[in-house]
C-alpha positions as CSV (number, residue, x, y, z in Angstrom):
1,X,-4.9,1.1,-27.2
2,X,-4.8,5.0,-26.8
3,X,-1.6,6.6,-27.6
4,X,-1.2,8.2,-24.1
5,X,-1.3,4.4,-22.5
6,X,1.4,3.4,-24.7
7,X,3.1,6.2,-23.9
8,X,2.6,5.3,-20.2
9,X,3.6,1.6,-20.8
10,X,6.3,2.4,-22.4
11,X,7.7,4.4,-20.1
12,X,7.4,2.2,-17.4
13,X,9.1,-1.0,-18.7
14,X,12.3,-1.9,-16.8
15,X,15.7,-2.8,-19.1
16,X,15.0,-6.3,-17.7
17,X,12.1,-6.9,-19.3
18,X,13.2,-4.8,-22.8
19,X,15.8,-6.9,-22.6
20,X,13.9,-10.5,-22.2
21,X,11.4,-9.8,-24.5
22,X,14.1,-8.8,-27.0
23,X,15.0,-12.6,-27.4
24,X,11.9,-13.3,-29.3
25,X,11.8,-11.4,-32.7
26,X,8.7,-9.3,-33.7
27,X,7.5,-9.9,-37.4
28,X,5.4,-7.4,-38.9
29,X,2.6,-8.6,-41.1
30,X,3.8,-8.5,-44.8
31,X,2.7,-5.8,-47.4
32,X,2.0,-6.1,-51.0
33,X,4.4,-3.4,-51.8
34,X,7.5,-4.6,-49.9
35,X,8.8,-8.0,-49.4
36,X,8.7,-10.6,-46.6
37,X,12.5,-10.7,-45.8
38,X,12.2,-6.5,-45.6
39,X,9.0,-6.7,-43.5
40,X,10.8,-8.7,-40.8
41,X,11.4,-6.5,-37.5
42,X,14.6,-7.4,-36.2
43,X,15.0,-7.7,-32.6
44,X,14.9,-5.1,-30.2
45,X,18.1,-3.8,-28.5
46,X,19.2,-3.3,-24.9
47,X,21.5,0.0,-26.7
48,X,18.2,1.9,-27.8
49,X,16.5,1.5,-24.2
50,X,19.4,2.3,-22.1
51,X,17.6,4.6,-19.9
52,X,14.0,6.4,-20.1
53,X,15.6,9.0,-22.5
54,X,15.9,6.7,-24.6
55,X,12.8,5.5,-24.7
56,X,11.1,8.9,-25.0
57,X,13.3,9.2,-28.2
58,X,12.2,5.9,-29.7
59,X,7.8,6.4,-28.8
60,X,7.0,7.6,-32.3
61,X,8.7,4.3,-33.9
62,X,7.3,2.3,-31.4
63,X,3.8,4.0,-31.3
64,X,3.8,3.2,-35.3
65,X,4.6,-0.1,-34.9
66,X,2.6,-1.2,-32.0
67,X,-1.0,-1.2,-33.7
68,X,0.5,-3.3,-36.5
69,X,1.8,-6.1,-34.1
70,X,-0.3,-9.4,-34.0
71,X,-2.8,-10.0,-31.1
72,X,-0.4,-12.2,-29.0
73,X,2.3,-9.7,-29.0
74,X,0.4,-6.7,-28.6
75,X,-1.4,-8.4,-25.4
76,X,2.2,-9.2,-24.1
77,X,3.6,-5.9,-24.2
78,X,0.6,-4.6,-22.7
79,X,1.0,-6.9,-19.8
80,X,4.2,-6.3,-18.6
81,X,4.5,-5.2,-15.6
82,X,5.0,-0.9,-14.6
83,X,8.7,-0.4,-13.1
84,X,8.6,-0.2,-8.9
85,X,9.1,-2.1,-5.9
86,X,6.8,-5.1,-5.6
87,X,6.0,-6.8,-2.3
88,X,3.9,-9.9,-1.2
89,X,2.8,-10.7,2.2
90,X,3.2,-14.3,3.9
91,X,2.5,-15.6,6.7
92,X,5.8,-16.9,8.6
93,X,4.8,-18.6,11.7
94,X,1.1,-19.4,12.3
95,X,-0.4,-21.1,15.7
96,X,-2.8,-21.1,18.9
97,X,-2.3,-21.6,22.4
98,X,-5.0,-23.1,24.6
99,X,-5.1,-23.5,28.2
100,X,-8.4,-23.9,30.2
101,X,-10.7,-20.6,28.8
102,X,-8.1,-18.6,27.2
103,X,-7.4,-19.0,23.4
104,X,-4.3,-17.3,21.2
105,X,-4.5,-17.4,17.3
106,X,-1.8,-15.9,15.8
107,X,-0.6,-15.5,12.7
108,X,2.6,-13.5,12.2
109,X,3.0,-11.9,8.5
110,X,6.2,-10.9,6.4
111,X,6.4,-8.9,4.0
112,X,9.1,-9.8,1.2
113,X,10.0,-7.7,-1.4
114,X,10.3,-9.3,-4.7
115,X,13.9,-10.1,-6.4
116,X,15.2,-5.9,-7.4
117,X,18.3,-4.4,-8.0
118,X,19.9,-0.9,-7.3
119,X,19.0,1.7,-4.7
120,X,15.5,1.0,-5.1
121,X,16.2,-2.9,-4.0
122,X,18.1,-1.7,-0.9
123,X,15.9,0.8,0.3
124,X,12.9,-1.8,-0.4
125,X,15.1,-4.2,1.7
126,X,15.2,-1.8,4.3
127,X,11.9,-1.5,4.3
128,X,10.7,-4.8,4.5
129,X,13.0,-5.6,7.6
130,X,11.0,-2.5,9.3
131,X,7.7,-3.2,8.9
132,X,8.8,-6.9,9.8
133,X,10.6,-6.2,13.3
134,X,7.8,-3.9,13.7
135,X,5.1,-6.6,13.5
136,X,7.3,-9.2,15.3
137,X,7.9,-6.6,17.9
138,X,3.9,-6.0,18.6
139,X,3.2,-9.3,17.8
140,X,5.7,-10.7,20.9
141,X,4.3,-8.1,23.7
142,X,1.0,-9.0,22.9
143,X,1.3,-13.1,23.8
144,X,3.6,-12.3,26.8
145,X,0.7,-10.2,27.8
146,X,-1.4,-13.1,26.8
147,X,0.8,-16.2,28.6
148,X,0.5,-14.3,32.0
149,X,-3.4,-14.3,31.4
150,X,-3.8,-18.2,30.7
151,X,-2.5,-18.9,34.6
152,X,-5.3,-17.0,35.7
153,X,-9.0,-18.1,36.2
154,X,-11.5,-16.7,33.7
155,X,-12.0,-16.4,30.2
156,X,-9.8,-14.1,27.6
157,X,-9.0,-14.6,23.2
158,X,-6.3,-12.8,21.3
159,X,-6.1,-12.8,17.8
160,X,-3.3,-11.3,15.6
161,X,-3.1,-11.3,11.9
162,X,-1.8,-9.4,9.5
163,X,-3.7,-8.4,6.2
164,X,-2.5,-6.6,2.6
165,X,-5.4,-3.1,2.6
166,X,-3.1,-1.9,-0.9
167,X,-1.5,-3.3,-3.8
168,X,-1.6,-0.8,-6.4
169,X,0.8,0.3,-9.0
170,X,2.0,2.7,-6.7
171,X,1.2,2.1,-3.2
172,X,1.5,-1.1,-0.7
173,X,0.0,-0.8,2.6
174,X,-0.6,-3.5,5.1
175,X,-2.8,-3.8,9.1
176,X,-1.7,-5.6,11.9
177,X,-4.9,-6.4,13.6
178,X,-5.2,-7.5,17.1
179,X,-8.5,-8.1,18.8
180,X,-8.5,-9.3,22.6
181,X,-11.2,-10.0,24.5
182,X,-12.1,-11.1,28.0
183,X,-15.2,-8.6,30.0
184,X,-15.3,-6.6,26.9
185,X,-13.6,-7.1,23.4
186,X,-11.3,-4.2,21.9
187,X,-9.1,-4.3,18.4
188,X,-6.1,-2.4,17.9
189,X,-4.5,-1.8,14.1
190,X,-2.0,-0.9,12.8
191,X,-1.0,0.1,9.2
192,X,2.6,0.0,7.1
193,X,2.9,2.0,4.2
194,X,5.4,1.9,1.1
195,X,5.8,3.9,-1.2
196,X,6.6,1.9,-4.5
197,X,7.9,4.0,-6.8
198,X,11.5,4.1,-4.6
199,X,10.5,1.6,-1.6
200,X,10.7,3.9,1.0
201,X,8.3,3.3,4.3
202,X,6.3,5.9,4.5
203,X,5.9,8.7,8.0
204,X,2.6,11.0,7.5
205,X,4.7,14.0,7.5
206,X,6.8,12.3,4.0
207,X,3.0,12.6,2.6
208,X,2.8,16.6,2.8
209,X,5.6,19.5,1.6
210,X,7.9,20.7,3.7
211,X,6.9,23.0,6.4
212,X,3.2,22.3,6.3
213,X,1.4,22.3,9.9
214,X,-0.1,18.7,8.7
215,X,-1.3,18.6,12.5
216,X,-3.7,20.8,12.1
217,X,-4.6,20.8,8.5
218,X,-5.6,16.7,9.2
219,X,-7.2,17.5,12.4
220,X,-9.6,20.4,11.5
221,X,-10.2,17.7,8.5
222,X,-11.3,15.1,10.7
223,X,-13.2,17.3,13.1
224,X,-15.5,18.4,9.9
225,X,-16.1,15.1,8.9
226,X,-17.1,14.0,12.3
227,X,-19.7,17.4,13.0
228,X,-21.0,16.9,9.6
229,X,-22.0,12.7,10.1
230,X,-23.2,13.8,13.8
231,X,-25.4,16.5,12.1
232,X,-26.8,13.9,9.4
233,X,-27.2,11.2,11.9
234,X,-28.8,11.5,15.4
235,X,-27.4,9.0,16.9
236,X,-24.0,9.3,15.4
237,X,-21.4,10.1,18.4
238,X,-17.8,11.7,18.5
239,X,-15.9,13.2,20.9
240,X,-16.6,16.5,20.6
241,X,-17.7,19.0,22.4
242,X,-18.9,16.8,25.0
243,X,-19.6,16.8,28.7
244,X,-16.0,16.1,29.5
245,X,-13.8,18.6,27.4
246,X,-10.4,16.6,28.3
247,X,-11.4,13.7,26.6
248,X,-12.7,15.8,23.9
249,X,-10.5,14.8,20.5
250,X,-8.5,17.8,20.0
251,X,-5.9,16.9,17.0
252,X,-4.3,13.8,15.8
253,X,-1.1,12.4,16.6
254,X,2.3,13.3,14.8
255,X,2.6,9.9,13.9
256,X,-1.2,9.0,13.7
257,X,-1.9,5.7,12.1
258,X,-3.0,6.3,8.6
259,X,-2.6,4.1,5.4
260,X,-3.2,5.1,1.4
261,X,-6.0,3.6,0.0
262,X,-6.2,2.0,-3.5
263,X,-7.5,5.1,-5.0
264,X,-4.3,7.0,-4.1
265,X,-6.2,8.8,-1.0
266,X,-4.8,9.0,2.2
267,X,-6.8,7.5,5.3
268,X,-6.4,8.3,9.0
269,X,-7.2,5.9,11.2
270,X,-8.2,5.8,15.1
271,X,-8.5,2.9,17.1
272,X,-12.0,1.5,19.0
273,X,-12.2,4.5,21.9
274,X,-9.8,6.4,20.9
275,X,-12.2,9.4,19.4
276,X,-15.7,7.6,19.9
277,X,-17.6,5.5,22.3
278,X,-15.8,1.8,22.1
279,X,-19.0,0.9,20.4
280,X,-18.8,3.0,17.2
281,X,-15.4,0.6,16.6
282,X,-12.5,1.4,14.9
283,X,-13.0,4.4,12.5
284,X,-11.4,5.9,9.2
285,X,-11.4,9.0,7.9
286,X,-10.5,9.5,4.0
287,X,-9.0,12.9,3.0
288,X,-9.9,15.2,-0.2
289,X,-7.1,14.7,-2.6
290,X,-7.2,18.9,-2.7
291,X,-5.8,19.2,1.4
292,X,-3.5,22.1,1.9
293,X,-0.2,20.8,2.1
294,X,-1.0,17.2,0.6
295,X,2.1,16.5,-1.8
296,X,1.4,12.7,-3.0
């Protein structure tokens, strides 16, 4: 293990965990020159890891020690987990309804944070219940929609679910999809994303400094990237410059749908349509980490 990912490990390991593994004693391997009773490590304290101060004042001990552990303890401390908000998706209520040739399947996600404590818990919390009345709240228009369809004569399909994109050490994003279809078929998304270090739910402007014109910096971003594929492919089609200038795409929303991938990049995201011909689907559009105003 390199020093620097000690350091890194180190630095991230919650009190709770210190203090857990603290109940099994470490044993350093015994040395000709000193005895067996002196070579026992005794175990670790919840004092000398009060906070991450701490901890940067106790790295060169720990950095000495930590190459002389056996295998099974090194591999533990190495697998504990990085301090943050974790969060697991579930699905809380899952179902069809069927009635002559219309079909719902729907499948309504949760996201639950896992057992915290402090600020970082509550805002989690807070979090969570967002996203989650969000979801329900999408998730109910679109069957009422639905229920007023299945009196009628024809043929229609809804389908909603609700899939993890991220779970990385630092970000958590999740899409609501829904995909209807009756003459023609069209899928909506639409993406959550938390921030893990504190739990906060993330806006697109929370993902650039203060003051930027993120507007315009993300929507002269997007308009490259769609010029230069159109360029390199023929057949390739935006709305750009087209026949019909008010339908051209002019600049993203303020609170366009975008998630952060598990590289740490951010995405923006446009539904089937909504910048291109239904048939080039829904489209993403990955920013360089180097954007003008980009503070992630």
């Amino acid at each position: 293990m390199r020093s620097q990912d000690i350091m890194e490990a180190v630095a991230n390991i919650s009190e709770d965990w210190i203090e857990e593994a603290a109940e099994q004693p470490l044993q350093l391997p015994e040395q000709r020159e000193i005895s067996a009773d002196e070579s026992k490590v005794r175990p670790i304290r919840r004092h000398r890891f009060r906070s991450i101060l701490g901890v940067a004042a106790s790295l060169a001990l720990i950095s000495a020690v930590l190459p002389n552990l056996n295998r099974t303890t090194a591999y533990a401390l190495q697998s504990l987990p990085i301090a943050g908000a974790y969060f697991r998706l579930v699905t809380v209520r899952d179902y069809t309804l069927a009635e002559g040739g219309h079909t719902a399947t729907v499948q309504v996600g949760e996201i639950q944070p896992e057992s915290q404590s402090g600020t970082q818990a509550v805002r989690a919390e807070k979090s969570a219940e967002e996203v989650n009345a969000e979801i329900q709240r999408i998730t109910e228009e679109q069957v009422a929609a639905f229920r007023e369809e299945m009196g009628r004569e024809g043929y229609s399909n809804l389908e909603i679910s609700t899939q993890v994109v991220t779970d990385s050490d630092a970000w958590y994003s999740v899409c609501l999809t829904q995909v209807r279809q009756n003459a023609d078929s069209a899928e909506a998304n639409r993406y959550f994303t938390i921030r893990k270090s504190d739990g906060k739910l993330m806006q697109l402007s929370d993902l650039f400094a203060p003051g930027s014109d993120y507007v315009k910096t993300l929507s002269e971003e997007v308009k490259r990237q769609m010029q230069a594929e159109m360029t390199g492919d023929s057949g390739k089609v935006f709305f750009l410059s087209s026949d019909i200038p008010e339908d051209d795409f002019k600049e993203i929303k303020k609170d366009q749908n975008f998630y952060v991938n598990s590289e740490g990049r951010l995405v923006i995201c446009f539904d089937e349509g909504e910048v291109a011909p239904m048939s080039e689907g829904s489209l993403q559009f990955v920013m360089p980490e180097n954007l003008s105003g980009l503070a992630m």
